[in-house]
C-alpha positions, 0 to 999 in steps of 0.5 A: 437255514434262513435267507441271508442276514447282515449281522455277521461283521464281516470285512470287506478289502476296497482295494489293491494297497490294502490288500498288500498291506494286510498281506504283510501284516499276515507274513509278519504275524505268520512268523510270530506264530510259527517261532511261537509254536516251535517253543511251544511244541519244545515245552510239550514235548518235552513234558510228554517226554519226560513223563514217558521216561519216568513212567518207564524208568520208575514204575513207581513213578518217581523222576529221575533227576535228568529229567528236567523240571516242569511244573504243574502249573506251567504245563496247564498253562502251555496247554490251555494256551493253545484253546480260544478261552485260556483263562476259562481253561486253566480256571475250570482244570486247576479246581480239580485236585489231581490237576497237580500234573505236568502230562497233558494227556492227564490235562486233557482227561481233566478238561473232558470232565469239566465239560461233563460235570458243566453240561450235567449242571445245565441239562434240565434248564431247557425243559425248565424254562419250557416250563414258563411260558405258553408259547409253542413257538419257544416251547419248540426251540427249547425242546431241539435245545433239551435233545441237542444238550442230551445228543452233546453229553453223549458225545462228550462220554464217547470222549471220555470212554475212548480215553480208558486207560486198559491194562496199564497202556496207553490207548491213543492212536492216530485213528483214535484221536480223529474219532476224539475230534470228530466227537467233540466237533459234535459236541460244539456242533449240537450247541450251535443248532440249539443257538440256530434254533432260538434264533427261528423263534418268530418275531411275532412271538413277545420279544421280551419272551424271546430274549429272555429265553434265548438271553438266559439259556445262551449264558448259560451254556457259556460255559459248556461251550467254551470248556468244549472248545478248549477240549477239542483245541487240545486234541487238535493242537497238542494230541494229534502233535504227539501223535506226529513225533511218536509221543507216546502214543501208537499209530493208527491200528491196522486193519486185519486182511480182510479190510474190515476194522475189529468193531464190525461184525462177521454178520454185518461183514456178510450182510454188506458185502452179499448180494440179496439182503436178508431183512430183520423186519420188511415194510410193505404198504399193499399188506404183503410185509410184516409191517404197513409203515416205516415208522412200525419197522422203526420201533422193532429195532434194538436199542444200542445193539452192535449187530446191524438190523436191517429194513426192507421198505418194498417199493411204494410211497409211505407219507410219513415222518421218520426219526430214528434216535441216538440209541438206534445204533448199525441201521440199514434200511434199503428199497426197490430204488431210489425212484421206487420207495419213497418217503415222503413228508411236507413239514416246514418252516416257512408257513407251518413254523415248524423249527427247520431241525424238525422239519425232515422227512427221515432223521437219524442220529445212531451211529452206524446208518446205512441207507440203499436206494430209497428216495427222501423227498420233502413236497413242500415246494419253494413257498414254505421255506426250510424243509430238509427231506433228509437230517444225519448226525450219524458217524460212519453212515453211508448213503449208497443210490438214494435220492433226496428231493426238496426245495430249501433245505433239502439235506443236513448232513448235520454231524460226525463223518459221512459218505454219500455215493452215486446219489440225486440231491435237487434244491433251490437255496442252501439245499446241502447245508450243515457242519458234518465231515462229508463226502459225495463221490459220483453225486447227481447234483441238481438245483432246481427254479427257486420263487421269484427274485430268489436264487439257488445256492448248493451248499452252506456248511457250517463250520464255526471254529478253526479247531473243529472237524467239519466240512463238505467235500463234492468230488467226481459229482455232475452239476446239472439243471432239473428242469428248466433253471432260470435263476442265479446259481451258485456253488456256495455260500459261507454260513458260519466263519470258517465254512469249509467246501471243496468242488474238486474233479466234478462236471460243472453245467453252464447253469452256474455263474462265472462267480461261482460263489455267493456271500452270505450278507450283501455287500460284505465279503466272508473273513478270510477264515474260511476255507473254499476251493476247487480242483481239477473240475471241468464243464461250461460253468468251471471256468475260475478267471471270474470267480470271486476274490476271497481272502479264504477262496482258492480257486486252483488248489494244488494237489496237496491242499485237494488232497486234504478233502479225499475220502482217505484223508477227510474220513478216515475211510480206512477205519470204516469205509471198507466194511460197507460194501460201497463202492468209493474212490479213496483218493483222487479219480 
């Protein structure tokens, strides 16, 4: 994350008469879009209908002549209208010769393989353009780009694997759709940090060097992100629609009686729920384990295997850098507690010039993680700028008593659905930032002194369009002061256009200001496309009469707009979260 910049264009409302006036320009705009989306939903419907009789009517696949017409090209349309780039949308798919339908689950299948065949066109440029310079600087950023478009592909393939069709049915299902969206959320996700990325390059590397580097692989990744963007508009606009009216697809699939869904397995169902562990490899730095270092416990473990494998770091400090990749599927590792192993690392951006993805003490990507009373800790201090302990684009991991101790930077929860549980995050600036689905629950959260002039902001979530399933959720969390704080404190600060972050039922110290929330660029408020709120929190600093005035902050959301933000709803806990053996509250405390 960098320190504040003021390139955002964001708009800021001078006064009471401008506000009104935006106000009804909104109510107006509101009852367009909603008589539009009535016609709209009417025209898909009723092609998803259509298709759904002919299909059991005839199962040669001819058309009753009830069936009302709708044409190819109109369905395409209808669906690509809901996306931000229509045109982009409608070209890409009408290219492809079974585009010749009006079903638009069939629609959606076609605009996942434009993305596939567009990231495979464009996955060698970034080690291609490494190629031609000497600078390690841009080297660096453009191998962060090469993982993130490598880490995108697989994502984008869960998508396009999880819409099989087996046996002749249908295999959507409400659950099935959150895991679509949470993918390609990913996906999107994984390009912004490659932008986020060449954007570190330093300044005092050849400015023509950088901006040819970033100018040329930003346009050439155009075309990825928007084929994406629109996949992922398709999901959430007109899937999970069907989904809602029954057409066609199933519900959500139940879990069996004993609360564990199908993917996990009878060993890891007793490994998770059982008292004493039993380890697959155990890391001891006095001798006495298998293995001195993480890092040697980290090559054991098997590549994409459904079994969990399991690591027991004995109690002690193990410097070292840690980064278990995308293949390292069902990990635990777990400690002597979170004040008893520690992994301990120092790499940072702000002196070292090491890229802020880089930086993290521990990294995960493979699906599955699960972490247990181990401490992360990155040593360093304020004067270095970014240096993130802990990075997690893992889906369905679970952070169960552990600790995660920086400066700026501290935690990235970077991707997909995760869940923290009684656990420490002490920072000073954005010390909790990323774009993953999140939820702490019984979390000590503790900023710290920052340098001089400088100021502690807890979050910085980085949702940067509408459609995509990200955000941070801080429920049943204490806000307290480690050591003495003298600076400005603040919950939050919007980092992307639609920054996502919910405070609700948690104890606020009197170290946060009456403000309670900060802008990214001074001076300039965030769009009103954000999304900020709290609910029901208590303490000296959650008092709300002073807070900022936002277009898109709430300051006493309802219990319907909260209940959006809890585990159950945000995560989908039902489908995972029970297998863990975490304690969790699925609603409201």
């Amino acid at each position: 994350m960098d320190t504040p910049n003021s390139a955002k264009g964001y708009f800021k409302v001078d006064d009471e008469a401008q506000e009104m006036a935006l106000k009804k320009k909104a109510y107006k705009r509101l009852f367009i879009v909603v008589a539009s989306v009535v016609v709209f939903l009417s025209v898909i419907i009723g092609a998803a209908v259509a298709v759904a009789r002919s299909q059991r009517n005839d199962p040669h696949g001819s058309s009753p002549s009830s069936t009302p017409e709708l044409t190819p090209a109109a369905s395409l349309k209808s669906v690509c209208s809901v996306t931000r780039f229509p045109d982009a949308c409608i070209s890409s798919i009408s290219k492809i010769p079974s585009s010749n339908t009006t079903d638009p689950v069939v629609i959606f299948r076609l605009s996942l393989k434009v993305v596939v065949d567009e990231l495979a066109s464009i996955s060698d440029l970034p080690k291609k353009l490494a190629e031609e310079t000497d600078d390690e600087g841009i080297k660096s950023a453009l191998r962060v780009c090469g993982e993130m478009l490598d880490v995108a592909m697989d994502s984008v393939n869960d998508t396009v694997s999880s819409m099989e069709v087996r046996d002749g049915k249908n295999i959507l299902n409400s659950g099935k759709i959150e895991d679509l969206k949470t993918w390609l959320t990913a996906a999107i996700t994984y390009y912004e940090t490659c932008f986020d990325t060449l954007a570190e390059i330093s300044p005092n590397q050849s400015e023509s060097k950088t901006s040819i580097v970033s100018k040329n692989l930003t346009s050439a990744m155009k075309n990825s992100t928007e084929f994406t963007s629109n996949s992922l508009a398709i999901v959430a606009k007109i899937l999970s629609t069907l989904s809602d009216f029954g057409v066609p697809v199933h519900r959500r699939r139940l879990l069996s009686s004993n609360s564990f869904p199908s993917w996990v397995s009878p060993r890891t169902r007793r490994l998770l729920s059982a008292k004493s562990v039993k380890p697959n490899v155990i890391v001891a730095a006095d001798g006495s384990g298998d293995v001195w270092t993480v890092n040697e416990a980290v090559v054991k473990i098997p590549k994409k295997s459904n079994a969990t494998f399991v690591i027991y770091v004995k109690a002690g400090t193990y410097v070292e850098n840690v980064f278990m990749d995308k293949n390292m599927w069902n990990v635990m590792i777990y400690g002597d507690g979170k004040s008893k192993t520690i992994i301990s690392g120092s790499k940072n951006y702000g002196v070292d010039g090491i890229k802020t993805y880089y930086t993290a003490t521990l990294g995960v990507l493979g699906s599955g993680f699960i972490m247990k009373d181990i401490g992360i800790i990155n040593t360093a201090g304020p004067e270095k700028g970014q240096a993130v302990a802990f990075r997690s684009g893992s889906d369905h991991s679970v952070y169960y008593q552990c600790s995660f101790d920086g400066y700026q930077d501290t935690l990235y929860p970077q991707a997909k659905r995760q869940f923290y549980r009684d656990c420490d995050v002490t920072g000073t600036v954005d010390f909790i930032f990323g774009s993953a689905a999140v939820v702490f629950q019984g979390c000590n959260i503790r900023p710290r002194q920052p340098l001089p002039k400088q100021y502690n902001t807890i979050t910085a979530q980085g949702k940067k369009e509408e459609n995509l399933h990200s955000g941070t959720v801080i429920q049943g969390c204490t806000i307290t002061a480690n050591g003495n704080v003298t600076a400005a404190t603040y919950l939050g600060r919007p980092w992307k256009p639609y920054s996502t972050t919910v405070f609700m039922q948690s104890e606020i110290g009197a170290l946060v200001g009456a403000a309670g929330w900060m802008r990214w660029d001074a001076g300039v408020d965030p769009p009103s496309t954000i999304l900020y709120g709290e609910y029901k929190n208590s303490g000296p600093g959650a008092g709300v009469t002073k807070r900022v005035n936002w277009a898109g902050y709430k300051p006493t959301m309802s219990a319907a707009e909260a209940g959006r933000f809890t585990v159950d709803a945000f995560i989908n806990e039902e489908d995972w979260l029970p297998a863990m053996g975490v304690p969790y509250q699925p609603s409201f405390f």
